[in-house]
C-alpha positions as CSV (number, residue, x, y, z in Angstrom):
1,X,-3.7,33.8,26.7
2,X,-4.7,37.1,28.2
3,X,-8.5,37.6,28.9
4,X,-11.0,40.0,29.9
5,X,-12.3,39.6,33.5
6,X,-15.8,39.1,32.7
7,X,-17.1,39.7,36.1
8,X,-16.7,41.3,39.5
9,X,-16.8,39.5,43.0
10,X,-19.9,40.0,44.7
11,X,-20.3,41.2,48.6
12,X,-23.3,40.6,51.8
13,X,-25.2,43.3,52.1
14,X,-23.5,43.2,56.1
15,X,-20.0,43.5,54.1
16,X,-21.4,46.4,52.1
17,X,-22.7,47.9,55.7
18,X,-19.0,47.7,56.9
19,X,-17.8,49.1,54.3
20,X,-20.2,52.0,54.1
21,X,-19.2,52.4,57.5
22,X,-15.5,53.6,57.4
23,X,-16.2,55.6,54.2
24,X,-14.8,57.8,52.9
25,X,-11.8,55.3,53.0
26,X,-8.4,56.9,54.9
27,X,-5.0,55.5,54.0
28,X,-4.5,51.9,55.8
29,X,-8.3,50.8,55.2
30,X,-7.5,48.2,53.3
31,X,-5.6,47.1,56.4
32,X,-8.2,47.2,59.1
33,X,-8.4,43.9,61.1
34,X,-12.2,44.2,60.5
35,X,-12.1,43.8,56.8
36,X,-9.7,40.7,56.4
37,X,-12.9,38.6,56.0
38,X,-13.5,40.7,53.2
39,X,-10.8,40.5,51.5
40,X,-10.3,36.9,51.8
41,X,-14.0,36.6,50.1
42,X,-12.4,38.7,47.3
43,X,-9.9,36.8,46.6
44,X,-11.7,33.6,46.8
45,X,-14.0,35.3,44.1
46,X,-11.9,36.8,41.6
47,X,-9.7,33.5,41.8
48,X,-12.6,31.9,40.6
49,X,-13.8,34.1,38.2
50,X,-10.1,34.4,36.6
51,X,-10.0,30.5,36.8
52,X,-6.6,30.7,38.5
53,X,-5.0,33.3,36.1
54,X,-3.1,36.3,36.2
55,X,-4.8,39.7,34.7
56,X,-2.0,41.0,33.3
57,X,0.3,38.1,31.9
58,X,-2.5,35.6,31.4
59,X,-0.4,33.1,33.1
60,X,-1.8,30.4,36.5
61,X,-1.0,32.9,38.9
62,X,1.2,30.3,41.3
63,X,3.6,30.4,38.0
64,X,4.9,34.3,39.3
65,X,4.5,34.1,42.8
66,X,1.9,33.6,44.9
67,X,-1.7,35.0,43.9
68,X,-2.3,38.4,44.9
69,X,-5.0,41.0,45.3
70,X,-3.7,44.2,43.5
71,X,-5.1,47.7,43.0
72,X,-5.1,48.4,39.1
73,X,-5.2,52.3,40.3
74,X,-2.9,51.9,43.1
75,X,-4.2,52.4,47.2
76,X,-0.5,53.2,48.4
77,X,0.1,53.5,52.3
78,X,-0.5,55.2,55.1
79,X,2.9,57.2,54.4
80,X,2.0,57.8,51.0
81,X,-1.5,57.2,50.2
82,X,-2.6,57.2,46.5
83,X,-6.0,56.8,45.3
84,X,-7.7,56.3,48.3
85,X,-11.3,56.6,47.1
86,X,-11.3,53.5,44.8
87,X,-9.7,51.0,47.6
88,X,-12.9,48.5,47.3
89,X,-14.0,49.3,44.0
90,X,-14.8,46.5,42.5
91,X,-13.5,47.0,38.7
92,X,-10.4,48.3,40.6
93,X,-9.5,44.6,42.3
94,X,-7.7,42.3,40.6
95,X,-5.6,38.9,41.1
96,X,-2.6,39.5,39.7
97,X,0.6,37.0,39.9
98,X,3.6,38.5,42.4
99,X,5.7,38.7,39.2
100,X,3.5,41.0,37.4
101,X,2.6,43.0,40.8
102,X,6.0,43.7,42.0
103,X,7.2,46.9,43.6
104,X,10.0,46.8,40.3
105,X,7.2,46.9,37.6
106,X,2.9,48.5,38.2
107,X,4.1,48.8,42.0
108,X,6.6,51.7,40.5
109,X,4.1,53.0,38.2
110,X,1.1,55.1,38.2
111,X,-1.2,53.5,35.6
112,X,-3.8,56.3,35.8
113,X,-4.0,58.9,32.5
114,X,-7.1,60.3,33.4
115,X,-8.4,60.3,36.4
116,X,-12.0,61.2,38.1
117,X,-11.9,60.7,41.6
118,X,-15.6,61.0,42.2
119,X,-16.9,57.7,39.4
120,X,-13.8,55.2,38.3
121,X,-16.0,54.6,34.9
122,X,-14.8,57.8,33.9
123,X,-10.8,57.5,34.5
124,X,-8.8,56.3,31.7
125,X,-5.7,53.9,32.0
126,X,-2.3,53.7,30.7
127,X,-2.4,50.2,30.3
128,X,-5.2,47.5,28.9
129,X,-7.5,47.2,31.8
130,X,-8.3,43.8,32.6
131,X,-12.0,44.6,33.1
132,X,-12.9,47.5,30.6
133,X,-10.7,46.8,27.5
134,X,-10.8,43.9,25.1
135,X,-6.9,42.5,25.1
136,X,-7.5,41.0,21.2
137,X,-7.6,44.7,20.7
138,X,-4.5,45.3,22.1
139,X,-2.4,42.7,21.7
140,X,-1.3,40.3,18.9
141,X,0.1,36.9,19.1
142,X,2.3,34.5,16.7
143,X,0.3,32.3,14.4
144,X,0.2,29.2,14.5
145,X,-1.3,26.6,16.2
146,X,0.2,28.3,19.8
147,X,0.2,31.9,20.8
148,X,3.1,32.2,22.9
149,X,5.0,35.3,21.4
150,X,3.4,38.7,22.3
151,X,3.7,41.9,20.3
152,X,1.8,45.5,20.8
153,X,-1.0,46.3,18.5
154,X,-2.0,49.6,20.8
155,X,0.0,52.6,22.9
156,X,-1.6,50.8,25.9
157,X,-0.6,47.0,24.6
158,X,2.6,48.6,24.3
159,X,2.7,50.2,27.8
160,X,1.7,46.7,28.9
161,X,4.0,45.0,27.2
162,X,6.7,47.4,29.1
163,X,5.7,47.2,32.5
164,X,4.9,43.9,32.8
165,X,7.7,42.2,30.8
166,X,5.4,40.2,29.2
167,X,7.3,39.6,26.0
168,X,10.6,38.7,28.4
169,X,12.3,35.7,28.4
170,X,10.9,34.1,31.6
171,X,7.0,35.0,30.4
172,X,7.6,33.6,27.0
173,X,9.2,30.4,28.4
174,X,6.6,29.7,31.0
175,X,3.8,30.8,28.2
176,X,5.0,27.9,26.0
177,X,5.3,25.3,29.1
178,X,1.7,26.5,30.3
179,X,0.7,25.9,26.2
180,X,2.5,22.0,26.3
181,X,1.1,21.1,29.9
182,X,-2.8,21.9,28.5
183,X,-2.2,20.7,25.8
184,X,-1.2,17.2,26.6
185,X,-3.3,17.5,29.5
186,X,-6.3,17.5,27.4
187,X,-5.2,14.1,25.4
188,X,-6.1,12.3,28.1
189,X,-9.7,11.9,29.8
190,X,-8.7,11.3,33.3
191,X,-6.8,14.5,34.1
192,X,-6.7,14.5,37.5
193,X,-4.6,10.9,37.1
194,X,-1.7,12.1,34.6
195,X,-1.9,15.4,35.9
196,X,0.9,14.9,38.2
197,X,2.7,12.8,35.3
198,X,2.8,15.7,33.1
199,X,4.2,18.2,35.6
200,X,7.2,15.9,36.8
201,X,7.7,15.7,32.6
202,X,7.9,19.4,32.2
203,X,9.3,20.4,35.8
204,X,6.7,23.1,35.6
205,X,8.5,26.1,37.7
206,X,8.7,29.4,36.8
């Protein structure tokens, strides 16, 4: 249910040029007026490249909240700025669902063990990164024929597990209506007809 991100979004070289520009990034970049096109390419991107999922739950991202760009090692704000340096890396942009990237769970949190503030390759993380770790490695899920309940096989699944709630009630409910909706979606071969069917079935809210 959870994957790896197997790739990072992919900017002009005139989007590089602006961003080369106002670097070294001060607190409120990501802000600037002048890089909202940006950003919306990001998200566009890593929507795409996630197919529609959240990094950290695994679930459709429009399942907990709408989809949002998040900071694995947080930006802050201008009033207290975090780690300012890595505010367009790409392996440090993610979409993550608004349940998972709430100010109650990582928003609280500093997810950083290690950190190197001159190359993010060398920083460690608290929890399973969605780009440099492996989450089979991590994380273990029930047999059968449906993984729905998560366990920790890892300090950092176990971290993950914590912050994110991802063994709560509400993720393991909406886990196992996600499981039932693809898998009676894929009975049938004209999915874009029943898809609507199958929804109303299920009343799939979070």
């Amino acid at each position: 249910m959870i994957s790896q991100i197997p790739a990072t979004f992919q900017l002009t070289q005139a989007q590089e040029l602006l961003l080369q520009a106002i670097f070294p990034f001060q607190p409120g970049a990501w802000d600037r007026n002048d890089v909202e096109p940006i950003k919306q390419e990001i998200h566009a991107q890593l929507l795409a490249i996630q197919n529609g999922n959240c990094c950290y739950c695994g679930l459709k991202v429009n399942e907990g909240g709408r989809a949002e760009i998040d900071h694995i090692a947080k930006k802050g704000g201008p009033r207290r700025p975090a780690y300012t340096e890595f505010i367009f890396t790409p392996k440090n942009l993610v979409i993550a669902c608004q349940y998972c990237n709430s100010s109650s769970k990582k928003g609280q949190d500093d997810v950083l063990d290690q950190v190197d503030l001159t190359n993010y390759d060398n920083c460690t993380f608290k929890i399973v990164h969605p780009y440099n770790d492996d989450p089979t490695h991590h994380y273990s899920w029930s047999t059968g024929r449906f993984k729905i309940l998560i366990s920790a096989v890892s300090n950092k699944g176990r971290y993950s597990i914590s912050l994110f709630e991802l063994d709560s009630e509400a993720h393991t409910f909406a886990r196992a209506k996600q499981v039932m909706f693809e898998t009676r979606l894929a009975r049938y071969n004209n999915r874009q007809a029943i898809k609507q069917r199958v929804l109303d079935i299920l009343k799939f809210n979070f």
